[in-house]
N, C-alpha and C positions, 0 to 999 in steps of 0.2 A: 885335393880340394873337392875332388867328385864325387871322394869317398862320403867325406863329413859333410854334402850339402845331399847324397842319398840318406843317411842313415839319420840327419834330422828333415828329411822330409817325412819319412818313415816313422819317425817316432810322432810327427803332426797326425797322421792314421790310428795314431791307436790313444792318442791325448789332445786335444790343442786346447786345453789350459792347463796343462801340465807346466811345472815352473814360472807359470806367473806371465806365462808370455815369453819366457825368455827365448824359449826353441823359435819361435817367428822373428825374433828380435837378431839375431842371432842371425841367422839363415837370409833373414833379410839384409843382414850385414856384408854377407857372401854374396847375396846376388849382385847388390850395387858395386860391390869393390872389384868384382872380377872380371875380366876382359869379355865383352861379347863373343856371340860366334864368328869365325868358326873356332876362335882360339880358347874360349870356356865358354861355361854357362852363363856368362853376366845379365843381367836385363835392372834395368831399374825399376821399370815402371813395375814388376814384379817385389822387387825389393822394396819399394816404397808400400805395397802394398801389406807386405809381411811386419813393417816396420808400425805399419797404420795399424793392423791386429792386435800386433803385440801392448800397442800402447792403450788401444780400447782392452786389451785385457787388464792390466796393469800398469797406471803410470806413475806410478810411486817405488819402484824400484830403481837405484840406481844401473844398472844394467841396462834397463830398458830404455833411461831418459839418456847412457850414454850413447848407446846407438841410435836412437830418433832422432839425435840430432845431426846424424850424418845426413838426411833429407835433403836439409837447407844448405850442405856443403855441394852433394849432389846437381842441387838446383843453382848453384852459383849467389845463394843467398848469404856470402860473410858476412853480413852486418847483425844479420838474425842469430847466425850461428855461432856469434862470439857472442853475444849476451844469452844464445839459451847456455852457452858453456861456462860464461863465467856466473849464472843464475845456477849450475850444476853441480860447480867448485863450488862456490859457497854453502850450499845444501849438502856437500861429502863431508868439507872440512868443519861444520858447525854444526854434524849430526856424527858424532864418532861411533860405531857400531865394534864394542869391542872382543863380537862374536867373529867378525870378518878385517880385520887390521890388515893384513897384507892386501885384501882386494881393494878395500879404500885407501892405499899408496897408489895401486896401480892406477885407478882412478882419477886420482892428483897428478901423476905422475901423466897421465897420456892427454887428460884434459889440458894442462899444462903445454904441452907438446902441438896439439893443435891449435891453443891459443896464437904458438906463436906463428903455426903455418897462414893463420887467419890474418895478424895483423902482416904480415908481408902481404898477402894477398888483397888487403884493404890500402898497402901503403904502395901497390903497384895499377892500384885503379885510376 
């Protein structure tokens, strides 16, 4: 993980609106998910920051709006974060892109997936 959170810091040096945002998007998704020091690089308030970039650069990408929405899981906000996701679903599944068909399953497929880590987490509050 130390590799790929060098080599797109690296690539933010020599572009950072390269892909739309997604390298901050992205990166920012590695710093929130991975364990602090001393056992990785994790930081959030880092990652949130990369995530807030990425979306002022572009918030019209699917990509981008699936990773920002990790913020409000981050923050312990489920209530926010099942309605930005199922506002997200909606927007994959009623905009079919038929240049990208496997990434909008995946899309479906993982939103789906934290939908349901959301409502356990709403139905154990």
């Amino acid at each position: 993980m130390n590799f790929s959170r060098e080599e797109l810091e690296h690539a933010l040096t020599l572009d950072r609106l390269s892909n739309r945002g997604l390298t901050q998007a992205f990166l920012g998704y590695l710093y929130i998910g991975a364990p602090g020091w001393p056992l990785s690089f994790g930081d959030k308030d880092r990652g949130k920051e990369l995530l807030e970039e990425a979306w002022a650069i572009d918030n019209t990408t699917d990509s981008n709006r699936y990773f920002y929405g990790s913020i409000d899981i981050v923050d312990g906000n489920y209530t926010e974060a099942q309605q930005y996701y199922l506002q997200l679903l909606e927007r994959v599944e009623s905009n079919p892109n038929p240049r990208q068909p496997f990434l909008q399953a995946l899309y479906v497929r993982e939103v789906n997936k934290l939908l349901v880590s959301l409502e356990e987490e709403l139905a154990d509050d």
